[in-house]
C-alpha positions in Angstrom: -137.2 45.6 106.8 -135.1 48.8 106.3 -132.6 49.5 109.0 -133.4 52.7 111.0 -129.7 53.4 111.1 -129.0 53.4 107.4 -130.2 56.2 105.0 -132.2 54.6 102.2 -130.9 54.5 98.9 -133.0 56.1 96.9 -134.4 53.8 93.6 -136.2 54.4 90.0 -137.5 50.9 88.7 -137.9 51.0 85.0 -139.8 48.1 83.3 -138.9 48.1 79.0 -142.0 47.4 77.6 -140.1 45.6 74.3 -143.1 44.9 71.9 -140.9 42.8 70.1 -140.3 40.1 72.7 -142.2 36.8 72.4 -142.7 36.5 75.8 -143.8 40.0 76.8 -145.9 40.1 79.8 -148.5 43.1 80.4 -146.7 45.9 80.7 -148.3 47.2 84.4 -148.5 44.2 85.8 -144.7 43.5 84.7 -143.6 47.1 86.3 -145.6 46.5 89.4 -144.7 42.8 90.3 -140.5 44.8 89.7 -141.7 47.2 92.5 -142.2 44.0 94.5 -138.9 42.9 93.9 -137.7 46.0 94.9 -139.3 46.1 97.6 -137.8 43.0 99.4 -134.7 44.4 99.4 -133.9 45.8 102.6 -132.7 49.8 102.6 -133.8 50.7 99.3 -136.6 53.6 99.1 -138.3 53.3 95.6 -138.8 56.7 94.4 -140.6 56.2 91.3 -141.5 54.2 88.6 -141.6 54.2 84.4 -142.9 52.3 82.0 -141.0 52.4 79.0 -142.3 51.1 75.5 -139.7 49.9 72.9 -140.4 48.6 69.4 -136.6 46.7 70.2 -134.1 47.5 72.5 -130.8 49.1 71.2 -127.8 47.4 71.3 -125.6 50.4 72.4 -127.7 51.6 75.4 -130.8 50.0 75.3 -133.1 53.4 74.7 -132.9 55.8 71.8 -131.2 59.4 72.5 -134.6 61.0 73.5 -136.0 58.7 76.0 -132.4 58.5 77.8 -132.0 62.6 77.8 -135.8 62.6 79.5 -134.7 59.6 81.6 -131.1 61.3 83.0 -133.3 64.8 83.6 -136.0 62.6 85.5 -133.0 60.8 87.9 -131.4 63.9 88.5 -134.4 66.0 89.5 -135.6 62.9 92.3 -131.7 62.8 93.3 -131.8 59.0 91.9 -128.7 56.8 93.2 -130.0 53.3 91.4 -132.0 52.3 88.4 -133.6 49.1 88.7 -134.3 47.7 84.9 -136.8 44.9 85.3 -135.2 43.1 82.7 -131.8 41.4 80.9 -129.2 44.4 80.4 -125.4 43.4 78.6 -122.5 44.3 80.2 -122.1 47.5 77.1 -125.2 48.3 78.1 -125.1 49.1 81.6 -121.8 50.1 81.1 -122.7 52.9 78.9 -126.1 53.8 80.9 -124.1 54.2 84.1 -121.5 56.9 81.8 -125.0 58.5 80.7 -127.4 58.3 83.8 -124.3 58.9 86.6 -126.4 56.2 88.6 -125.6 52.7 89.4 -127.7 50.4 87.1 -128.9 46.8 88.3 -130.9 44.5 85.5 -133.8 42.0 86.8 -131.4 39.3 87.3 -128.6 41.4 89.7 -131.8 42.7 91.5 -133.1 39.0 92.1 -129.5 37.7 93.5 -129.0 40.7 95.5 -132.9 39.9 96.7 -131.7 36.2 97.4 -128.1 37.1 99.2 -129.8 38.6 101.9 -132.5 35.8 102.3 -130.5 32.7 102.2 -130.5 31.3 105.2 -128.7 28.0 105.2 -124.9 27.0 104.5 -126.5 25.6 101.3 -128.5 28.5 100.2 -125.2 30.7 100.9 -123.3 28.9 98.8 -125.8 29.0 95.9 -125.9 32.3 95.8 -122.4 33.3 96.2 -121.4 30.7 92.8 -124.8 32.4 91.1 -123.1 35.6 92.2 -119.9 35.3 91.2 -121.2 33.8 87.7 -122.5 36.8 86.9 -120.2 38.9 87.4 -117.7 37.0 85.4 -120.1 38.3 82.3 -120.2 41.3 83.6 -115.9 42.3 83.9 -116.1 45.0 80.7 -118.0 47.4 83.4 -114.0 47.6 84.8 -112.7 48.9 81.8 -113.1 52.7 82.1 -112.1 52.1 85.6 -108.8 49.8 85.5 -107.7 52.2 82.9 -107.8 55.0 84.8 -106.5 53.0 87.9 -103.7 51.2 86.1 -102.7 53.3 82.2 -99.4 53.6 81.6 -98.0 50.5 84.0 -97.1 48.9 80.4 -99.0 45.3 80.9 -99.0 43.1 78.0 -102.2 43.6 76.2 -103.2 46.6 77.8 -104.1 47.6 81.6 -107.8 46.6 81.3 -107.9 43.5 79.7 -104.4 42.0 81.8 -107.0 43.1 84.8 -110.0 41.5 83.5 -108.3 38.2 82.6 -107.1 38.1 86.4 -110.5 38.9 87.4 -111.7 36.4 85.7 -109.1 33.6 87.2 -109.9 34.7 90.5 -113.5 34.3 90.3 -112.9 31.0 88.7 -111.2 29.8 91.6 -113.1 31.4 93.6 -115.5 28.8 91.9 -113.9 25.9 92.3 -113.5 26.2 96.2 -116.8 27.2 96.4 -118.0 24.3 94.7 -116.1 21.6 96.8 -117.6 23.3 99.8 -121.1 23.3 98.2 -120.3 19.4 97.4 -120.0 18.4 100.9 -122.8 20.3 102.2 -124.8 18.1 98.9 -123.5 15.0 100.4 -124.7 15.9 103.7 -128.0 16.7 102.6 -128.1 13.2 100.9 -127.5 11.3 104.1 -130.5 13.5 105.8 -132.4 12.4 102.7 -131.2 8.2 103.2 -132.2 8.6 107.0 -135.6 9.8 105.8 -135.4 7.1 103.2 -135.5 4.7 106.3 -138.4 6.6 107.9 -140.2 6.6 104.9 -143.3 9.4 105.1 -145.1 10.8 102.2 -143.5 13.8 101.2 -145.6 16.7 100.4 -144.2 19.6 98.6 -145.7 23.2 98.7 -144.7 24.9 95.6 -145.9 28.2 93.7 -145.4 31.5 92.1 -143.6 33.7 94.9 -145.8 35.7 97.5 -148.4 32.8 96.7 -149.0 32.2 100.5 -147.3 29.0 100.5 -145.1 30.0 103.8 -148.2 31.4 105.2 -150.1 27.9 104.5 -147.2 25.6 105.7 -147.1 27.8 109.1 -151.1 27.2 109.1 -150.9 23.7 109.0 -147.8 22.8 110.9 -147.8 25.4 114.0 -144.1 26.7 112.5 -142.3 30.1 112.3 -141.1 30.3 109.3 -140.8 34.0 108.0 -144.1 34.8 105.8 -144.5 38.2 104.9 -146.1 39.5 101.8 -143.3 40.3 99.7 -141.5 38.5 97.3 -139.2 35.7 98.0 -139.8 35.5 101.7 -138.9 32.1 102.0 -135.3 30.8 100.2 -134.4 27.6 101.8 -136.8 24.7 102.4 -138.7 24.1 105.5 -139.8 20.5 106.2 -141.9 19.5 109.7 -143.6 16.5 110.3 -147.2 16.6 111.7 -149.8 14.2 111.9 -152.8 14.1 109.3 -156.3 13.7 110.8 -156.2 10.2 109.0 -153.5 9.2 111.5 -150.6 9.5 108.8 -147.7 10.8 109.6 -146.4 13.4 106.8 -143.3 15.4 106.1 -144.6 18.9 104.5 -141.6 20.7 102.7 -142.0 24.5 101.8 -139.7 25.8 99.2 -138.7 28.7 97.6 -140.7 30.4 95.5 -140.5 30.6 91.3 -141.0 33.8 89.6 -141.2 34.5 85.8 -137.8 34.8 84.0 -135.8 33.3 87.0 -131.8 34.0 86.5 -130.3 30.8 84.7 -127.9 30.9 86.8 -130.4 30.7 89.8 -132.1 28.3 88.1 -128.7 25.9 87.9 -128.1 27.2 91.5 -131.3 26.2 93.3 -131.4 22.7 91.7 -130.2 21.1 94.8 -132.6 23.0 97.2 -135.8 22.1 95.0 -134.9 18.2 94.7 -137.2 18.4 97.8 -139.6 18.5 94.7 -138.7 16.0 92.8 -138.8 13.4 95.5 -142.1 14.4 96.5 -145.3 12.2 97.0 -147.6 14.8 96.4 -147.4 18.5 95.0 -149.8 21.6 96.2 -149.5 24.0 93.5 -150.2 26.9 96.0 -151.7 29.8 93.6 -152.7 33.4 94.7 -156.0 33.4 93.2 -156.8 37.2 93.5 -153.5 38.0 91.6 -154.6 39.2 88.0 -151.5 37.3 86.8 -152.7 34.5 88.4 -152.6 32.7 84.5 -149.5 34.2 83.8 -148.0 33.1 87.0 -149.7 29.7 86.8 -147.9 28.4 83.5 -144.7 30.3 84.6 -145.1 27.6 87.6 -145.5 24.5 85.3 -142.7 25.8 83.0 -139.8 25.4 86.1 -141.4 22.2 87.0 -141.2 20.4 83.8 -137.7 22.4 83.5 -137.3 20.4 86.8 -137.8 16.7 85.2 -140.9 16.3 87.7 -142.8 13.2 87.1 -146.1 13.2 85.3 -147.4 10.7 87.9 -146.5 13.0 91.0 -149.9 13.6 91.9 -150.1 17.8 92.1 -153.6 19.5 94.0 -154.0 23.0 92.8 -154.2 25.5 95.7 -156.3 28.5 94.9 -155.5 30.8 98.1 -156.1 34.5 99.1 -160.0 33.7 98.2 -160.4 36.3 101.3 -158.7 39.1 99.3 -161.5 38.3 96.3 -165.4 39.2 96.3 -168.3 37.3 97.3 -169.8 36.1 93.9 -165.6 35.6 92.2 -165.0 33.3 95.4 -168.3 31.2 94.8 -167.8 30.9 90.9 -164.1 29.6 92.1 -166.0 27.4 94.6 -168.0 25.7 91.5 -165.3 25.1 89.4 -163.2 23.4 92.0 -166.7 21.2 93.5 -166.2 20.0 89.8 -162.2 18.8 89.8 -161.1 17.1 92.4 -157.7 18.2 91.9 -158.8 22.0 93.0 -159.1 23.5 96.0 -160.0 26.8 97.1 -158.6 28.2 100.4 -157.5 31.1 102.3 -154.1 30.3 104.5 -154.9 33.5 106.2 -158.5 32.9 107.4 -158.6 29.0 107.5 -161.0 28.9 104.8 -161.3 25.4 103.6 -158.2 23.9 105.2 -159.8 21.3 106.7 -160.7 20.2 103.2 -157.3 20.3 101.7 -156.0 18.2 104.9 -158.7 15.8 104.3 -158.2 15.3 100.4 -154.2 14.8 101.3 -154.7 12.3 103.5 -157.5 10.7 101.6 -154.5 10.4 98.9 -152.4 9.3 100.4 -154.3 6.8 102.4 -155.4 4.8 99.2 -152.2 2.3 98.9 -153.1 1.7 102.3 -152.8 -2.2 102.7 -153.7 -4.7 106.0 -151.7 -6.8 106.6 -150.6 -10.2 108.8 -147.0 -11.1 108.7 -145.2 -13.8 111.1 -141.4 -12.7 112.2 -139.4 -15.3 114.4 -138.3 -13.4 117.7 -134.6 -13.6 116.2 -135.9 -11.0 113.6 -135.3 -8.2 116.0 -134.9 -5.7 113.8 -137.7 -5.9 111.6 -139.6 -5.7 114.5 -137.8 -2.4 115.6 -138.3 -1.0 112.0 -142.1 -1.6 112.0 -142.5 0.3 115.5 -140.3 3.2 114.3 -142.7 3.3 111.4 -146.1 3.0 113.8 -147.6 0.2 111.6 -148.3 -1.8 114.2 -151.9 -2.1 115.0 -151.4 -5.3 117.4 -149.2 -7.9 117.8 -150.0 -11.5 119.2 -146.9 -13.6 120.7 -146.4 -17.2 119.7 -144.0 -20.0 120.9 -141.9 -19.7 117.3 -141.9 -15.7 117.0 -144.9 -12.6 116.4 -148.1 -12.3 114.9 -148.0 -8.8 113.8 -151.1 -6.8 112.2 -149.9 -4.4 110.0 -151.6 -1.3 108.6 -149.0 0.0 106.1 -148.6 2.3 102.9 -147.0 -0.2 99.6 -144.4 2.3 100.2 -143.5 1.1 103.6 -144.3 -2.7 102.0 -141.8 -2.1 99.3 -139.0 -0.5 102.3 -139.6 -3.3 104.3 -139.2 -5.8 101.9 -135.7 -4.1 100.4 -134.5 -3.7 104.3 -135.3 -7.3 105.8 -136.3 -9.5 102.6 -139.4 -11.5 102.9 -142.6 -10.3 104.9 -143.2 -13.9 106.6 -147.2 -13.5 104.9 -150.0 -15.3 106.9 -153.0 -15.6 105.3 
């Protein structure tokens, strides 16, 4: 949301259509999903768009002489301040574009941190950001040359001005680094003691994931009666959500949203975020939450299953496949998507924003996770009071039946809480 009392800067988003790149994504749909990005940063007014095809970038400035003479003339007659290029950019060459253009110059990945520095809402999602931050601009220290020289010529430093500035830069931001990285270590360790209390409350987990502005906030609001921001625009959500609600089965459940992925994600976001999507990896069950009407929706799909993998999640982490926004679709597309998923059990096909088949997606997760659900009868002496705390904590209890040498409890439990309660208290006392 742009502030009313600051004057917009005014933005050009370029997209380099580099026919040459392996992984070139359709040009138009590229350029429009980088007006997106643009437009989740607060204060910026985007004031036009190009698409620009390249049979290979140049190394010097990225475009040849002709494009960038059209290019300045364009900026200068819509009084351009910033050029967004939706993609990588070297330091030389944004160096050298900003001495051409007389306009700041942000690549895809600047654009994304500056997108998640004013998301991130926890201490641990501030943290991230500022190490992902500082990391890049360690590769990014040549931009100072031009400047430090004309700041600091003549002062005789070894080596010359610019490069005894740069190397001090560059010390700073590594400690800088360092101290960051201590802090970021306690809040970690922090974050592991929420996860061991959990550990001893053991719920499924179930993880929303997806390709950003999915509808996975949307979805997790739907189904758990939160807040959490959902807006359509990219990266609403940076930091995970968890709630616990209650399935219709009776189950308790801890539903964690997290941020979403997005096609060429900065490494060093990538590194960053690690810690904030472990939420992921300890998961019970995944809904791959997918915006259907999206016509990137493949695209965006394997772009999904490539950060995953990149994430070491387990092939036998069950995942549902989420097809949402079927309201934003026609009648006849949304019942050929209705076929296909009446045919795989691991499809669904919902809208978050109408209710459209949520009661079916809450349904087949509880029916999952309800399979390893196990009776059971188990004897405790009364001196085992703490088992018998543990298993009303959990709510496994269905009834217990007092005796002269301890309980007759009947269990109805996951093997999960079977395999806690077993590594807590040792033995279950089994009665056949």
């Amino acid at each position: 949301m742009k502030s009313p009392d600051v004057t917009p800067t005014r933005a050009w988003v370029l997209h380099p259509d580099i026919k040459s790149d392996p992984d070139r994504r359709p040009g138009e749909l590229a350029l429009e999903e980088a007006v997106s990005l643009a437009a989740a940063l607060p204060n910026l007014e985007v004031a036009g768009t190009t698409l620009v095809p390249l049979s290979k970038p140049q190394p010097g400035k990225l475009f040849g002489k002709g494009k960038l003479e059209e290019l300045k003339t364009l900026f200068h007659d819509h009084v351009v301040e910033l050029v967004l290029i939706d993609g990588p950019v070297t330091p030389v060459q944004q160096r050298n574009l900003e001495k051409e253009w007389k306009v700041k110059i942000l690549d895809r990945t600047g654009l994304i941190l500056e997108i998640f520095s004013d998301r991130a809402a926890t201490r641990e999602g501030v943290l991230q950001v500022e190490m992902a931050h500082l990391t890049y601009q360690r590769t990014r220290l040549v931009r100072a040359w031009t400047h430090l020289e004309r700041q600091r010529g003549g002062l005789g430093f070894v080596g010359g001005p610019g490069e005894t500035q740069i190397e001090a830069d560059r010390r700073a931001i590594d400690e800088q680094l360092v101290r960051l990285r201590r802090q970021l270590d306690k809040v970690v360790k922090t974050r592991s003691l929420h996860r061991a209390a959990r550990a001893k409350v053991p719920f499924p987990i179930v993880a929303l994931v997806g390709y950003t502005n999915a509808g996975k906030s949307t979805l997790f609001n739907r189904l758990t009666g939160a807040e959490v921001m959902a807006k359509d625009m990219l990266f609403a959500t940076l930091d995970p959500t968890m709630r616990s609600i209650k399935m219709s089965s009776g189950v308790d459940i801890i539903l964690s949203d997290t941020v979403g992925f997005i096609s060429d994600l900065p490494t060093e976001l990538v590194a960053a975020f690690r810690a904030t999507l472990e939420e992921v990896l300890e998961a019970d069950m995944i809904l791959h939450v997918r915006d259907i009407s999206h016509p990137a929706t493949e695209e965006q799909l394997q772009q999904v299953k490539k950060i995953l993998e990149s994430l070491g999640i387990s092939e036998d982490t069950p995942q549902l496949e989420v097809w949402n926004k079927v309201d934003l679709i026609d009648a006849e597309e949304s019942d050929a998507l209705g076929k296909i998923a009446e045919r795989n059990d691991r499809i669904l096909t919902i809208s978050s924003i109408t209710g459209q088949g949520l009661d079916k997606l809450v349904s087949r997760v509880s029916n999952h996770l309800t399979r390893d659900i196990i009776d059971d009868n188990i004897h405790l002496p009364y001196a085992d009071g703490r088992a018998r705390a543990w298993l009303f904590e959990q709510g496994v209890v269905e009834r217990e039946t007092q005796a002269n040498d301890g309980s007759l409890f009947h269990l109805r439990w996951s093997a999960k809480q079977k395999a806690q309660f077993k590594k807590f208290f040792g033995i279950t006392h089994p009665v056949e």
